[in-house]
C-alpha positions, -999 to 999 in steps of 0.1 A, spaced: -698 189 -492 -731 171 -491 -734 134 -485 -752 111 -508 -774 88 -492 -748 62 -518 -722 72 -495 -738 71 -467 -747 36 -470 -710 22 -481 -698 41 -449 -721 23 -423 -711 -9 -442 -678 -4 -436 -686 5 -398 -702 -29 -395 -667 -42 -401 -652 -16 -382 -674 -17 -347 -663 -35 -317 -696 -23 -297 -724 -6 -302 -748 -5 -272 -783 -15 -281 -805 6 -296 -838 9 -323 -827 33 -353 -807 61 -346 -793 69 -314 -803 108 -297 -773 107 -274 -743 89 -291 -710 92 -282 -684 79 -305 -650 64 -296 -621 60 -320 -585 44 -309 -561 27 -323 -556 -8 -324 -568 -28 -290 -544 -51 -300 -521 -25 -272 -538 -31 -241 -532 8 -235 -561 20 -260 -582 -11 -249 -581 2 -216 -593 39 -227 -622 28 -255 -633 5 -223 -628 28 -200 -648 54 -220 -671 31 -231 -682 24 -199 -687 59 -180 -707 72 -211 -732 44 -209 -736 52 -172 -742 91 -183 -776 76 -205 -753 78 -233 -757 50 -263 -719 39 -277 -703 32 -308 -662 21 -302 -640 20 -336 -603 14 -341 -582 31 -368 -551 11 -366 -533 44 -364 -542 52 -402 -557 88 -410 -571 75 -441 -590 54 -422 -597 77 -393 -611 103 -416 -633 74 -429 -646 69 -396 -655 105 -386 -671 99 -417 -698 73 -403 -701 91 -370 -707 122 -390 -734 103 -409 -748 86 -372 -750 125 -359 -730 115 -329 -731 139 -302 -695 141 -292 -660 120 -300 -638 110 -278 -603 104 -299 -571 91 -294 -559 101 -330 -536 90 -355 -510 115 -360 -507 155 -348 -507 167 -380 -527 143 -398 -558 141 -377 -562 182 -377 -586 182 -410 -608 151 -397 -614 170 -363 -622 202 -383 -643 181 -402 -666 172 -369 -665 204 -359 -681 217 -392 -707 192 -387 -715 202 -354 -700 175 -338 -676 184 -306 -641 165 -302 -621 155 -272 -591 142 -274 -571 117 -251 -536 107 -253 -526 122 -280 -524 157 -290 -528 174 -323 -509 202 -337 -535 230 -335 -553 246 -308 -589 256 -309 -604 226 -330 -609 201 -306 -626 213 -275 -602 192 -247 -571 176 -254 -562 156 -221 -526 137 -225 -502 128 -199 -473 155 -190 -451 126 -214 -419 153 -206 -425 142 -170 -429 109 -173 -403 103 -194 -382 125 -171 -391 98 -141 -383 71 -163 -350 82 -175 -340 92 -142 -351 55 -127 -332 44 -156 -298 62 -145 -300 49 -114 -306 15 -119 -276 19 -147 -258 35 -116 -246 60 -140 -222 43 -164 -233 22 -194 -239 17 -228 -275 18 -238 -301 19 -270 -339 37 -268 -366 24 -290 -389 51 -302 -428 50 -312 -436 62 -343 -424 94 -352 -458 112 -367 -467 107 -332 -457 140 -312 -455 114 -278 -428 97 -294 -409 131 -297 -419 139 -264 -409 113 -246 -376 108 -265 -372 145 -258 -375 139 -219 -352 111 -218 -323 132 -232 -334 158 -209 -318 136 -178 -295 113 -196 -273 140 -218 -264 150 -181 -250 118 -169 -215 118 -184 -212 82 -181 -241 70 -202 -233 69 -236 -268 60 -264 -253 40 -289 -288 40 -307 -322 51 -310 -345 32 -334 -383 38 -339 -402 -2 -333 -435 18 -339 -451 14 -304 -449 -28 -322 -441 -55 -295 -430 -78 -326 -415 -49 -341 -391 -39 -309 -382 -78 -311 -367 -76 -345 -351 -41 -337 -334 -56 -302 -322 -86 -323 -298 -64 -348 -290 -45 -320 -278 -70 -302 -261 -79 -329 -245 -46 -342 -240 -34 -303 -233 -69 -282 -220 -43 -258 -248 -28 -243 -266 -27 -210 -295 -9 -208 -326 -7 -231 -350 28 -226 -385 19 -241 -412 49 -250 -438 26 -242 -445 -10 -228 -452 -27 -259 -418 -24 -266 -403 -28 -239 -419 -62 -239 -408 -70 -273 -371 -61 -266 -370 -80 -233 -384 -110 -251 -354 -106 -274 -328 -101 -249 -340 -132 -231 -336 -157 -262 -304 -141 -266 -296 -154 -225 -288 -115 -221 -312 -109 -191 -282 -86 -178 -298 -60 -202 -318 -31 -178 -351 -29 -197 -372 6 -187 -408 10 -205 -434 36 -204 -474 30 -202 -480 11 -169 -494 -21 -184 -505 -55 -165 -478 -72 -188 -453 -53 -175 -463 -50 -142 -461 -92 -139 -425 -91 -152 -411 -65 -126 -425 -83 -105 -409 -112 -118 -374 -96 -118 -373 -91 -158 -381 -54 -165 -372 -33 -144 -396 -3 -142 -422 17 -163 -438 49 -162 -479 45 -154 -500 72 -177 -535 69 -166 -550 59 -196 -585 49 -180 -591 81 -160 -577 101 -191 -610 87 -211 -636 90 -178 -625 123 -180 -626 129 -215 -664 116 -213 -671 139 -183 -660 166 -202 -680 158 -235 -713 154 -211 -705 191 -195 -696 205 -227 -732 190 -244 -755 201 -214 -736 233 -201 -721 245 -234 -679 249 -219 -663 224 -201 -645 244 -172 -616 240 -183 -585 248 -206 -584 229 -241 -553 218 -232 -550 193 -202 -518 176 -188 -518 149 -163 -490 134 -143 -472 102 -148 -463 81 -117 -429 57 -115 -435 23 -112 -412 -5 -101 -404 -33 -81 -421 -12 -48 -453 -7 -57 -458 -28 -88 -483 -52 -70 -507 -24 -68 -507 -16 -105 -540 -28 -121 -554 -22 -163 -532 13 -158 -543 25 -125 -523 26 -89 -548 12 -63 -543 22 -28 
C-alpha cells in the first residue's frame, strides 16, 4: 500500500510525541536503527532501549528509541514512522506474540530487518533473531528457590503478567513445573497484575483479604513482586515469602534489606547488545550466524550474591 506524503507527515508528528532520543543528525539518517519497548516506566525495558541505544551509536549507527506502552495499535503506528525514516534495522521488544506478527511482516515487506528481544512472537521466519531468556528455566530456579524458602509446606498465590504475553505463560508454566511436585504447597490463586507494580498492589490487597492464610507470594516479574510486597507490608504481614523474576536494582535493595526474598536475573542489557550485534552482522554480512531463535539463561538471585546485581547484570 503506498504512503502519502499526508500520512507521512501526521506519522512523524506523532513520533515527535513518541521519541525519547534521537541522536543528532541533518535530514535523514543513512544508518538508523530503531528501538521500540514498552513503557520505561519498568526499569527492565529502560535498561534494554538504553542498553541498545548505546552499543548502536558506538557501531556509527544514528538512533531513534520509541515506547508502545504494550499497545499493537500503537506499535503498528510506529513501524509506521520507522518505515517512513527507512530505518535500517529494529530492534523490538513487542507487544503481544500474536499481535505483533503483521507489523514485523510489515518491516520485512519494506525491506526493513527485525530483531527481537525479550519477547517472542508466534511465527518463525519473519523476524530475523528472536533472543529471549530460557523463561521455563528461570522460572524453574525461582520456583524451586521458592520451595525451599517455603520449606515445602504452605499456602501461596502467583501473580501473572499479562496473558497475550507468551512470557507470562511461560513462566507461569515453569513454576507449576516444580511446585505441582511438592505435595505440601498448595496455590490458592493465580491472578494476572499485568507486569503493573500498582496493579499487583491492589491484587495482594483482596488477596489478603479473601486468603488471610497465605504465606508465600510467586511473582513473574519484579514489578510485581514490588507491588505485592508493598501491600503485604501495610497490611504488617512481612511473614509473607515474596519471590520475583527480572533482576531489578529495586529488588536487589530489598533482599538485601530482608524484604523479598529472591528474584530470577534475565539479562535484559546483554539481550539488546546482542540484538544490535546481530542487526550490524545481518546489514553488512547478509546472515547473522546464528539460529532465529535464541534462548539465554536466567541466573538465581538472592540474599548471596544480591550486592553484585547492578541495572540487570551480575558483576564479578
Amino acid at each position: 500500500m503506498l504512503v502519502g506524503p499526508g500520512i507521512v507527515r501526521r506519522l512523524l508528528a506523532c513520533a515527535t510525541v513518541l521519541v525519547l532520543h534521537v541522536a543528532p543528525a541533518s535530514g535523514w539518517a543513512a544508518d538508523l536503527m530503531v528501538i521500540i519497548t514498552p513503557s520505561h516506566d519498568n526499569p527492565f525495558f529502560k535498561a534494554e532501549a538504553s542498553a541498545a541505544q548505546a552499543h548502536a551509536r558506538a557501531l556509527g549507527y544514528e538512533t531513534l528509541v520509541l515506547v508502545h506502552n504494550d499497545d499493537a495499535n500503537k506499535q503498528n503506528d510506529l513501524f509506521d514512522v520507522a518505515i517512513a525514516r527507512k530505518a535500517r534495522a529494529i530492534v523490538l521488544d513487542n507487544a503481544g506474540a500474536e499481535a505483533s506478527i503483521a507489523a514485523v511482516e510489515k518491516a520485512k515487506r519494506a525491506g526493513i530487518p527485525s530483531f527481537l528481544i525479550d519477547r517472542e512472537i508466534n511465527r518463525n521466519g519473519v523476524a530475523i533473531s528472536q533472543i529471549v531468556s530460557n523463561n521455563y528455566q528461570g522460572a524453574q530456579l525461582g520456583a524451586y528457590q521458592f520451595a525451599r524458602l517455603m520449606k515445602g509446606a504452605g499456602s501461596y498465590v502467583e501473580l501473572v503478567g499479562r496473558e497475550a504475553d507468551m512470557n507470562a505463560t511461560i513462566r507461569s508454566k515453569g513454576f507449576q513445573s516444580i511446585l505441582e511436585r511438592v505435595p505440601g504447597m498448595k496455590r490458592l490463586a493465580r491472578q494476572s497484575a499485568n507486569w503493573s507494580q500498582p496493579e499487583a498492589y491492589r491484587v495482594m490487597e483482596s488477596l489478603l483479604q479473601a486468603h488471610p492464610q497465605v504465606k508465600g507470594v510467586l511473582a513473574a516479574n519484579d514489578t510485581m513482586a514490588l507491588g505485592a510486597w508493598a501491600a503485604l507490608k501495610a497490611a504488617g504481614r512481612q511473614d509473607v515469602i515474596v519471590m520475583g523474576f527480572d533482576g531489578s536494582n529495586d529488588v536487589r535493595d530489598s533482599i538485601l534489606e530482608g524484604g523479598i526474598k529472591g528474584t530470577v536475573l534475565q539479562p535484559a542489557a546483554r539481550q539488546a547488545q546482542l540484538a544490535v550485534d546481530q542487526a550490524h552482522r545481518y546489514l553488512r554480512q547478509g546472515a547473522t550466524g546464528q539460529p532465529e531463535k535464541q534462548l539465554m539463561d536466567c541466573i538465581l538471585i538472592d540474599a548471596g550474591n544480591a550486592a553484585r546485581l547492578n541495572q540487570f547484570d551480575l558483576k564479578k
